[in-house]
C-alpha positions as CSV (number, residue, x, y, z in Angstrom):
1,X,0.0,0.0,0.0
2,X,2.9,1.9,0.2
3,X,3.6,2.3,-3.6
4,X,0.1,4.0,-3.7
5,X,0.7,6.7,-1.4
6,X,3.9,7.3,-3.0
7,X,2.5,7.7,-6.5
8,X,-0.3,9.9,-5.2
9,X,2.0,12.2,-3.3
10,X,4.5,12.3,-6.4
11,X,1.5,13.3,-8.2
12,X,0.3,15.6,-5.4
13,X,3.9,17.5,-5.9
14,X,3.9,17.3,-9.3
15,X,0.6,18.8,-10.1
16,X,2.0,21.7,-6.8
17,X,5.1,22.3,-8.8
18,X,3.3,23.3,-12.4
19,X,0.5,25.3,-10.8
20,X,3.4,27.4,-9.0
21,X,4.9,27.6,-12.8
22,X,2.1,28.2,-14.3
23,X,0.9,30.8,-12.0
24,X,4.4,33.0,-12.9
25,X,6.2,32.7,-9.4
26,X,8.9,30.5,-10.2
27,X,9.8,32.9,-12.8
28,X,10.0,33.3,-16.9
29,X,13.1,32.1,-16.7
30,X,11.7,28.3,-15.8
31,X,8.9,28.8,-17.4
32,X,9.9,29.7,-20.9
33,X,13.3,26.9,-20.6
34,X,11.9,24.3,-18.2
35,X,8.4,24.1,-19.9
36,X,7.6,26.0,-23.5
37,X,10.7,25.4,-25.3
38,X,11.4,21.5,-24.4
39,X,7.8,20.4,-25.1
40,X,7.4,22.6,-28.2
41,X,10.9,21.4,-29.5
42,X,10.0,17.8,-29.0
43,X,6.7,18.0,-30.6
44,X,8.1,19.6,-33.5
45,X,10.4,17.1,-34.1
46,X,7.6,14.3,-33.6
47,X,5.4,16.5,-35.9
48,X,7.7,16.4,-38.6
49,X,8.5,12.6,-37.9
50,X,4.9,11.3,-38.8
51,X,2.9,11.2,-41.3
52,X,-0.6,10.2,-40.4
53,X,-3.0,12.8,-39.8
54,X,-4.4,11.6,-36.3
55,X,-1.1,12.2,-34.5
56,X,-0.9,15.5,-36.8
57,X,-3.5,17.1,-35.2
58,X,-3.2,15.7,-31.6
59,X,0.3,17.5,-32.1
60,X,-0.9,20.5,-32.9
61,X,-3.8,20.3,-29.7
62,X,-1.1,19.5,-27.4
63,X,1.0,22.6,-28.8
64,X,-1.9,24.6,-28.3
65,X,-2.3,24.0,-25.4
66,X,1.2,24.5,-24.3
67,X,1.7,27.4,-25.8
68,X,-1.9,29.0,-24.0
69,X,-0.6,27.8,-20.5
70,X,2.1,29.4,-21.2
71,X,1.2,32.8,-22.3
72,X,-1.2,32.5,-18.7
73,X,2.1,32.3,-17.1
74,X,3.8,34.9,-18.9
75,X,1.1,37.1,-18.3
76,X,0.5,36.7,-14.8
77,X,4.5,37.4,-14.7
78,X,3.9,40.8,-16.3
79,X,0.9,41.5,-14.4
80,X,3.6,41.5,-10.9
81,X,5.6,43.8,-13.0
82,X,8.6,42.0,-14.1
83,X,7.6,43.2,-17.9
84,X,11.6,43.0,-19.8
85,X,12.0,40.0,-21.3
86,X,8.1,38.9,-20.5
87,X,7.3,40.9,-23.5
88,X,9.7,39.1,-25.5
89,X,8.7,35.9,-24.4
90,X,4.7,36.6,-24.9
91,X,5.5,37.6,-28.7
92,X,7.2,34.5,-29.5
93,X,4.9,32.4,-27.3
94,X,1.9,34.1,-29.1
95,X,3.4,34.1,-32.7
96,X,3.9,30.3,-31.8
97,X,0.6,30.1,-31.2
98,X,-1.0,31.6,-34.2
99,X,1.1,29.3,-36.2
100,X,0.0,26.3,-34.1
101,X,-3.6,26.9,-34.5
102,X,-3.3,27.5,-38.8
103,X,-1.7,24.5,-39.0
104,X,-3.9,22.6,-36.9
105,X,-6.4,24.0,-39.1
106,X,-4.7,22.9,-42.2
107,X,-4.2,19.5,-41.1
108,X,-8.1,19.1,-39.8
109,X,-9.0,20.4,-43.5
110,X,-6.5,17.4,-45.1
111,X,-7.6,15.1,-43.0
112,X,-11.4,15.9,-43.4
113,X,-10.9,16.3,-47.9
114,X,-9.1,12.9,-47.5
């Protein structure tokens, strides 16, 4: 029974340790290195890696949604006042973003004209 409580309180730290990222007060810093730029890296490189359109689009979702938690983040980090490179970061994050909802759109209209 021990193995249970350990997995829940993992999770339990876990799920502590992104709402403090998310929430902008461990910084942009960890937030843009630790979270955006990994995830989006590696799903570009899956994107790019398949070629069916299922894993396509759940790609794209998943970037979506990475890139929206993170310009919550980013914004909350501006709204304490740190605003240099937060700026910086919320253009990128945001352009990011636009890009990953046109292509998600593109690849639902292939894989709907298939």
């Amino acid at each position: 029974m021990a193995d249970g409580q350990d997995i829940k309180k993992q999770k339990d730290n876990y799920a502590e340790k992104m709402r403090l990222l998310l929430s902008g007060k461990q910084g942009l810093a960890k937030l843009f290195w630790y979270y955006w730029f990994p995830v989006t890296v590696i799903l570009n490189i899956f994107y790019f890696m398949v070629s069916t359109g299922h894993l396509h689009i759940l790609c794209g979702v998943y970037s979506a949604y990475v890139g929206i938690q993170t310009l919550r983040g980013t914004w909350n980090i501006i709204r304490e006042g740190n605003k240099g490179w937060a700026i910086a970061v919320l253009l990128l994050v945001g352009l990011n973003l636009i890009f990953d909802v046109a292509g998600l759109a593109i690849d639902i209209s292939n894989f709907l004209n298939r």
